[in-house]
C-alpha positions as CSV (number, residue, x, y, z in Angstrom):
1,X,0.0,0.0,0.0
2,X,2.8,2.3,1.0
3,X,4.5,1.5,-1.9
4,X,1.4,2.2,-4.3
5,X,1.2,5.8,-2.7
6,X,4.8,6.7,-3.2
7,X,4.3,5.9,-6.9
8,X,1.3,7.5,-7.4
9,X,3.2,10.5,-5.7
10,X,6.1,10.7,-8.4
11,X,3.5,10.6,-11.3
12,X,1.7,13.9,-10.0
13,X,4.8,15.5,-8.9
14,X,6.2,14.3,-12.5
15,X,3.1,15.7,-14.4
16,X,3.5,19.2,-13.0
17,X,7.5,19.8,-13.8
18,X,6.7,18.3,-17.3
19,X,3.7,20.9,-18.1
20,X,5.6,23.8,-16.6
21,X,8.5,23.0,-18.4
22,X,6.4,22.5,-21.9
23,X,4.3,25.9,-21.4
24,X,7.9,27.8,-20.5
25,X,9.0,26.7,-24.1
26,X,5.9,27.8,-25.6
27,X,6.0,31.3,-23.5
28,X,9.2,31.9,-24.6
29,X,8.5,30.9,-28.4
30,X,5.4,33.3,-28.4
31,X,7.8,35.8,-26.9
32,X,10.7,36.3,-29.9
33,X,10.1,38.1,-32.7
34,X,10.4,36.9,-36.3
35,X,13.0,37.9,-38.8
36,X,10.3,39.2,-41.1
37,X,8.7,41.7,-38.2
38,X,12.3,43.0,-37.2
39,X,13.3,44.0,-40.8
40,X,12.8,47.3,-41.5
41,X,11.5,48.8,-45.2
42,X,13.5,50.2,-47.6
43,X,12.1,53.7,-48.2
44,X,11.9,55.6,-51.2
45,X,13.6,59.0,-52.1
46,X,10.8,61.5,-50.8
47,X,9.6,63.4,-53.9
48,X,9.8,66.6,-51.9
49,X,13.4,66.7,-51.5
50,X,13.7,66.6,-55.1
51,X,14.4,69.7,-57.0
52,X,14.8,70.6,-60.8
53,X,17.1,73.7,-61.2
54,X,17.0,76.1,-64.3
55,X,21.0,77.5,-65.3
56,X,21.1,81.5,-64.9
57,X,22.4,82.0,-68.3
58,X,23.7,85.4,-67.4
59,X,25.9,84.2,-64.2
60,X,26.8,81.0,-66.9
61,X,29.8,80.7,-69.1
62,X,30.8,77.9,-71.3
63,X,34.4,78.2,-72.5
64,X,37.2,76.2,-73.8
65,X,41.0,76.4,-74.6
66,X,42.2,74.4,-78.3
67,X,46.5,74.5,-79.1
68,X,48.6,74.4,-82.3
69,X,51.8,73.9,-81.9
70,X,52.7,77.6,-81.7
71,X,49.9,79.2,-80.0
72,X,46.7,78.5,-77.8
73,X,43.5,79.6,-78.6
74,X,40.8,80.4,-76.2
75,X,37.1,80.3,-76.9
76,X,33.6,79.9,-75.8
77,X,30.1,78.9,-76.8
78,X,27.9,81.4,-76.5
79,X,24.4,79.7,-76.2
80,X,23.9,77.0,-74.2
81,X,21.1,75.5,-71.6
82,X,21.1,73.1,-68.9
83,X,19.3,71.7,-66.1
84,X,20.4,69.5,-62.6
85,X,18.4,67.6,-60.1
86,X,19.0,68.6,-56.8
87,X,17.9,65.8,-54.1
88,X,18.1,67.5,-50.6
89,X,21.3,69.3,-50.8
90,X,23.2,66.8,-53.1
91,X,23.4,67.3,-56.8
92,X,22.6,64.3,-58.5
93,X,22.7,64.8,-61.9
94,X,23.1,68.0,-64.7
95,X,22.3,68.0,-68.2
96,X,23.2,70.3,-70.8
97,X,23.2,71.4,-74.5
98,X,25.9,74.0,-76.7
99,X,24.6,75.2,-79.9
100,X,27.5,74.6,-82.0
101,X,27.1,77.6,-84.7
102,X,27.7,80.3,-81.7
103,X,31.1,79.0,-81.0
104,X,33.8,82.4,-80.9
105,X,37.5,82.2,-80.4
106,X,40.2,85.3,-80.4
107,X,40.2,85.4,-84.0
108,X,37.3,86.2,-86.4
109,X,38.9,83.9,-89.2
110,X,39.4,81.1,-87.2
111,X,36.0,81.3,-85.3
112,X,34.5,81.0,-89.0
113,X,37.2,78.4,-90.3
114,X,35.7,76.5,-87.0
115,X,32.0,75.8,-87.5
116,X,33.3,74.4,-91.5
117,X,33.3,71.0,-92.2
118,X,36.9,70.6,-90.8
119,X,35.9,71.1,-87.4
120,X,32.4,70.7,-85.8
121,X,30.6,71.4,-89.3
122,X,27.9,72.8,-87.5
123,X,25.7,73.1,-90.6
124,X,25.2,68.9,-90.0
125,X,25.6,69.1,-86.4
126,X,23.8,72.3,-84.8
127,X,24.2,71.2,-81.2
128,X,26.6,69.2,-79.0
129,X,25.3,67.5,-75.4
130,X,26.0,66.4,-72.3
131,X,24.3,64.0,-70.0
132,X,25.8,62.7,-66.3
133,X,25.5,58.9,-65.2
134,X,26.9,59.5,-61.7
135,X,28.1,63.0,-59.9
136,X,30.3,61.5,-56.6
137,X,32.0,63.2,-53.7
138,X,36.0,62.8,-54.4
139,X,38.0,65.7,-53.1
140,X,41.2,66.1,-54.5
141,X,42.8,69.8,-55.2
142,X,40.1,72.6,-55.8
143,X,37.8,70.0,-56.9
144,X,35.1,68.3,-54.6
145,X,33.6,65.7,-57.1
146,X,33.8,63.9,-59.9
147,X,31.1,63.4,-62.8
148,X,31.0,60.4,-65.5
149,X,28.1,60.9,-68.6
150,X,27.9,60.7,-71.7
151,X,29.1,63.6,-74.5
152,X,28.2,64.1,-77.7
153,X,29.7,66.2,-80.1
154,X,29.9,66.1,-83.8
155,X,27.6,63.1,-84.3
156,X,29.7,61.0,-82.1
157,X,29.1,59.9,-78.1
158,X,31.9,59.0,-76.3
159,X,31.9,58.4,-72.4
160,X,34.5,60.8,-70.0
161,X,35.0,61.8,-66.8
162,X,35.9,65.2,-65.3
163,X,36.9,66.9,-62.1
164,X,34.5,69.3,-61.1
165,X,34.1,71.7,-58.2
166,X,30.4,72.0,-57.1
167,X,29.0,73.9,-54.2
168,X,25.0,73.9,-52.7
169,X,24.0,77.4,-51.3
170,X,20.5,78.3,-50.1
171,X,20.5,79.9,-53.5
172,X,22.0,78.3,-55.8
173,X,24.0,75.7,-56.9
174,X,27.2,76.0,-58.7
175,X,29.3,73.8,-60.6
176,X,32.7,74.3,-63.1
177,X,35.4,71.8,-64.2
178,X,37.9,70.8,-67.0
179,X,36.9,68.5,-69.2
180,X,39.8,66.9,-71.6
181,X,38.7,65.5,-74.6
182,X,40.5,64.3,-77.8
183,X,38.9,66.2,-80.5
184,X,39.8,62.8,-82.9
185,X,38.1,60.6,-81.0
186,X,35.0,62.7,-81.8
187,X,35.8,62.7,-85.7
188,X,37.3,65.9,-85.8
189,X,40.7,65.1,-87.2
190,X,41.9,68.4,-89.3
191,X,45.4,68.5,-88.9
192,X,46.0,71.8,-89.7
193,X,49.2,73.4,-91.5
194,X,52.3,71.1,-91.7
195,X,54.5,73.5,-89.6
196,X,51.6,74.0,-87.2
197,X,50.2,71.5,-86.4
198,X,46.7,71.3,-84.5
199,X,47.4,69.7,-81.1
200,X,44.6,66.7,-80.5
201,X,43.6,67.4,-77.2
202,X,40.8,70.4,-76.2
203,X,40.0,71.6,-72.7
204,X,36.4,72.6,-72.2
205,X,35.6,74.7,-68.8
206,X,32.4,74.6,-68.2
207,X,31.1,77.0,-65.5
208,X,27.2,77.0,-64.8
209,X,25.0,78.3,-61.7
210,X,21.7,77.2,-60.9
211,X,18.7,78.8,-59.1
212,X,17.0,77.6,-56.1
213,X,13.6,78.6,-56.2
């Protein structure tokens, strides 16, 4: 008889520990979070923080430096246009466009031996352009970024990256480089006179300023 109560004893006692221990397990499980409730969404650029800025053409310049062997020209476009995107206080992207038939240099002969068909033959190609894939932070000198895109000029579009210098005011946004291109790769391969020869690379200088409205 003893014997049968000490058994039946262990069996309760036994019963209890086990169910505790089972809804312990099941308190914790119930208690720690999933791995789809603790990731967080990826969110979206905010549409309000994007801005499209107009150039100020009259606070604009868009020159450009081109060598023989015995002297160096310096030139500009006089009619261009352009726009950047502006999200938050980063620039993120610019776009522009040179009307190739208002190009000027320090001499009126060359200026119109320029827009012939031994240059940029501006009669077939009225307008050269430039579009950015990617505008970076990379200090280094004077300059605070660097800008990849796409150029086209004379019919052709080659792919080059510049230094450029950019800086975000409440006001404005401003943004100027050197861009060093090799006029041959863009099919403009006039040699000029055999004793003067036309050096192949030119050096555009973009300078633009945008308005913050």
């Amino acid at each position: 008889m003893l014997r049968q109560i000490c058994v039946t004893l262990v069996a309760a006692a036994c019963a209890v520990g086990c169910k505790s221990e089972a809804e312990t397990k099941a308190a914790s499980a119930s208690a720690e979070p999933t791995a789809t409730a603790a990731a967080a969404p990826v969110k979206a650029t905010d549409p309000a923080t994007v801005k499209i800025l107009s150039l100020d053409p009259a606070a604009s310049k868009f020159d450009f430096d081109a060598a023989k062997i015995t002297k160096t020209h310096h030139g500009s476009f006089k009619q261009f246009s352009a726009n950047a995107t502006l999200v938050g206080e980063e620039l993120q992207s610019v776009t522009a466009e040179v009307e190739t038939p208002s190009i000027e240099v320090d001499e009126p002969k060359l200026t119109e031996h320029l827009k012939t068909a031994d240059f940029l033959d501006v009669a077939k190609f009225p307008k050269a352009t430039f579009k950015s894939s990617s505008i970076t932070k990379k200090p280094s000198g004077a300059y605070t970024h660097e800008i990849s895109g796409a150029l086209t000029l004379h019919g052709v579009t080659e792919s080059i990256t510049f230094p450029a210098t950019v800086a975000v005011t409440p006001t404005t946004v401003t943004g100027s480089g050197e861009v060093r291109i090799d006029r041959k790769k863009f099919g403009v391969i006039y040699p000029g006179m055999p004793d003067d020869l036309i050096k192949d690379e030119v050096v555009l200088k973009p300078s633009f300023v945008f308005t913050r409205k």
